[in-house]
N, C-alpha and C positions, 0 to 999 in steps of 0.2 A: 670666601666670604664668611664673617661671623655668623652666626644658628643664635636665635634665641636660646635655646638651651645652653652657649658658650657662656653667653654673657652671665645669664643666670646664676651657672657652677662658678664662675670668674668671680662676683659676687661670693657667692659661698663660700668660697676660698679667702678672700679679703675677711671676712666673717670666723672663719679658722686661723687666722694669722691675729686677729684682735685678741681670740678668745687665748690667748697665750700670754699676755698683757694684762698684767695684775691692775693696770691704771685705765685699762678698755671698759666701758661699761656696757656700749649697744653700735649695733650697725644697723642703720634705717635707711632700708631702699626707695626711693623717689621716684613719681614719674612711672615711666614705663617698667621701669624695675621695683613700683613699688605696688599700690594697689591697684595698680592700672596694666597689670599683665596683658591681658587683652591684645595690648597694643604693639606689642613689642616684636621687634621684627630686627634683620640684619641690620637694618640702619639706625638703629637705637645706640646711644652711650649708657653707663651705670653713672648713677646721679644720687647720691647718695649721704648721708649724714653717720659720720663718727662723733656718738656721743662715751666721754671721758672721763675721770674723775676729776672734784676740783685741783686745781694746778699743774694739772698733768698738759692742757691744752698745745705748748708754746712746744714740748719735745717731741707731738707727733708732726707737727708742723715743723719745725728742725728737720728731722729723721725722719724720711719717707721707706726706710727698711719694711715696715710693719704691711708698706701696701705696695712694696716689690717681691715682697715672696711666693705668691702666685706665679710670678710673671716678670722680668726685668720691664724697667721702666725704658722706652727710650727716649722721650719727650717729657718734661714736666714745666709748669712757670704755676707763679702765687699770683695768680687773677684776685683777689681778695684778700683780704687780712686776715678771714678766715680758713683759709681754703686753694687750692690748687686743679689745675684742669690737668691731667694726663694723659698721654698714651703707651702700652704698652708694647712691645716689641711683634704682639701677635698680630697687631692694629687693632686690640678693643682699647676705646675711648673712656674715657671717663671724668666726672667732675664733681665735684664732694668738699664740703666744709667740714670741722672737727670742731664743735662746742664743748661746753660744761654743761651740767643742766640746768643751773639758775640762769644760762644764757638763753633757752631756748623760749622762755616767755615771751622775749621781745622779737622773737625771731619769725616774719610770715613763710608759711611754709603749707605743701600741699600735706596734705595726712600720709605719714611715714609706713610704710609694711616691717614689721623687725626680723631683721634676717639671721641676727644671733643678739644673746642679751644675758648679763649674766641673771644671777636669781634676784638679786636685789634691787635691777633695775627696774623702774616707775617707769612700768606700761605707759601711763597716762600723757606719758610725756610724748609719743611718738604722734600723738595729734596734734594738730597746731594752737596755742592761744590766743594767737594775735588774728582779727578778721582779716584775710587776703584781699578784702573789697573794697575796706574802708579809706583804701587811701587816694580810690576813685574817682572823682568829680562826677557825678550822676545826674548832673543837670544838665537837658538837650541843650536847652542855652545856653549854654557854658561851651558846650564841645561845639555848635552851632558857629557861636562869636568866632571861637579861636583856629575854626578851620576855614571860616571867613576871611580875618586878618592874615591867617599864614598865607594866603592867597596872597591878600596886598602887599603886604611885606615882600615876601619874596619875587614877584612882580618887579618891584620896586630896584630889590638888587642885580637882577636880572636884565636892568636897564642901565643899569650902574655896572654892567659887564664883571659882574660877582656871579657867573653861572652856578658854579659847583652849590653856595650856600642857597640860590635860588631853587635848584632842585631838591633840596632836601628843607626848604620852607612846603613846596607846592606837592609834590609827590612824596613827602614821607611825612612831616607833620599833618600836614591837612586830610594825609589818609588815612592817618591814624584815626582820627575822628571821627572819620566815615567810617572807619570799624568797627568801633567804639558805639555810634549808632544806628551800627546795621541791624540791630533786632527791633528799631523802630517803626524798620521799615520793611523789612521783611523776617515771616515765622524761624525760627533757628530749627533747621533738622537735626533729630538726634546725634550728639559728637561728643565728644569726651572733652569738658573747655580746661583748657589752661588759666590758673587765676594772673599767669607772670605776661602771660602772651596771648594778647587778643588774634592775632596771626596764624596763629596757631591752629591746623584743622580748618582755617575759616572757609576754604573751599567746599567743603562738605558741609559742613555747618549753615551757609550763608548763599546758595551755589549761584541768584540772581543777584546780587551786589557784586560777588568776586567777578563774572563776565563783564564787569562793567570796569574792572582793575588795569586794564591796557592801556584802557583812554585816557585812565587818571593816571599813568606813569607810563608816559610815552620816551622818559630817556632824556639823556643831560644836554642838547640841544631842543629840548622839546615844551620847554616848562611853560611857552603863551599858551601852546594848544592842551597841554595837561590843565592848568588853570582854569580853562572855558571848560573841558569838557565835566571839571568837577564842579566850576558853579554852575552848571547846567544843571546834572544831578540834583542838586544841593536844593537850587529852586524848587524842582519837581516836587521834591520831596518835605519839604519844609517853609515856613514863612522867613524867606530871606530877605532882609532890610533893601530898599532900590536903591539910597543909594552907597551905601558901599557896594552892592553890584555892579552898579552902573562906571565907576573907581576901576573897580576890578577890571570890565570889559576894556573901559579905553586907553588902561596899562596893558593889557593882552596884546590891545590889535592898533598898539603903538607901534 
């Protein structure tokens, strides 16, 4: 099993192989590998940003040489246009885009640790400019509505013997919402938040909402009684309109 310290030196190495690379300008570790040490453990991947000079972007993305020299690759695919998910032969993981740095303004991202950089690169850039929160909808009634409808919605397909989309209306939409405001409802215990993934940690974070995550995803035959048991929740916890409730229930216990 990988060691935090594997992953780490893994890292470093990638960081030695850019710095050889007259067109490499900085390696910014992410995530658990960046200034969230803390956290990082065997089950951790390196998640990380290769920043390049301009034009140089398209040949590191071509030519994965520069992040097989550590370690043979034995797995790769381009999940993005920026960027590739790997595995390496040893089984560390890992997932990394490669920008320019006029790219990086529009880019949301958690605050970078820089693991190698040459002299001329702009520190300033390893933080983010873009707010990671802004692109949130932060009105209960808003997340409210929409964890209401996915209910009905998905109810709806669900009678229409569309199971698969019904489970993922009632147990993945609508509990996203409930994630979303679960600090409404109950205090957040200390946890390290993810801005990408409310999911993230939420056990610890959240730990009397998450006891309550069984009921709301009881499974792909399950989605009448997942339904009730989240507008149940839902009422407790907030002014729920009666009647799309009432919609709700006698699509449920149709």
């Amino acid at each position: 099993m990988t060691t935090p310290q594997q992953l780490l030196a893994r890292l470093d190495a990638i960081g030695h192989s850019l710095s050889k690379r007259d067109t490499a300008l900085a390696l910014l570790g992410l995530g658990s590998v960046g200034t969230e040490t803390a956290r990082l453990d065997a089950y951790s991947d390196l998640d990380f940003f290769v920043i390049v000079r301009e034009g140089a972007k398209q040949s590191y993305l071509a030519n994965l040489d520069w992040l097989a020299e550590p370690n043979p690759i034995a797995y790769s695919f381009m999940n993005t246009e920026d960027g590739y998910k790997a595995l390496y032969e040893d089984g560390i993981f890992c997932e990394f885009a490669v920008f320019e740095p006029r790219e990086l303004a529009n880019i949301p991202f958690t605050a970078g640790r820089i693991v190698w950089a040459t002299a001329d690169f702009d520190t300033a850039l390893a933080a983010p400019a873009v707010d990671t929160t802004s692109h949130r909808p932060k009105l209960i009634a808003w997340r409210l509505g929409e964890a209401l409808t996915n209910l009905y919605v998905g109810l709806g397909r669900y009678h229409r013997g569309e199971k698969l989309t019904a489970s993922r209306f009632i147990q993945h939409y609508a509990v996203d919402q409930i994630l979303n405001m679960a600090s409404e409802i109950e205090q957040a215990k200390p946890a390290l938040i993810d801005p990408f993934g409310v999911e993230r940690r939420f056990e610890q974070r959240f730990p009397d909402v998450a006891a309550r995550l069984p009921s709301f995803i009881q499974g792909y035959d399950r989605s009448r009684e997942s339904a009730l048991a989240i507008l149940a929740f839902l009422e407790a916890h907030f002014e729920v309109n009666a009647a799309i409730a009432a919609r709700i229930r006698e699509l449920a216990h149709r």
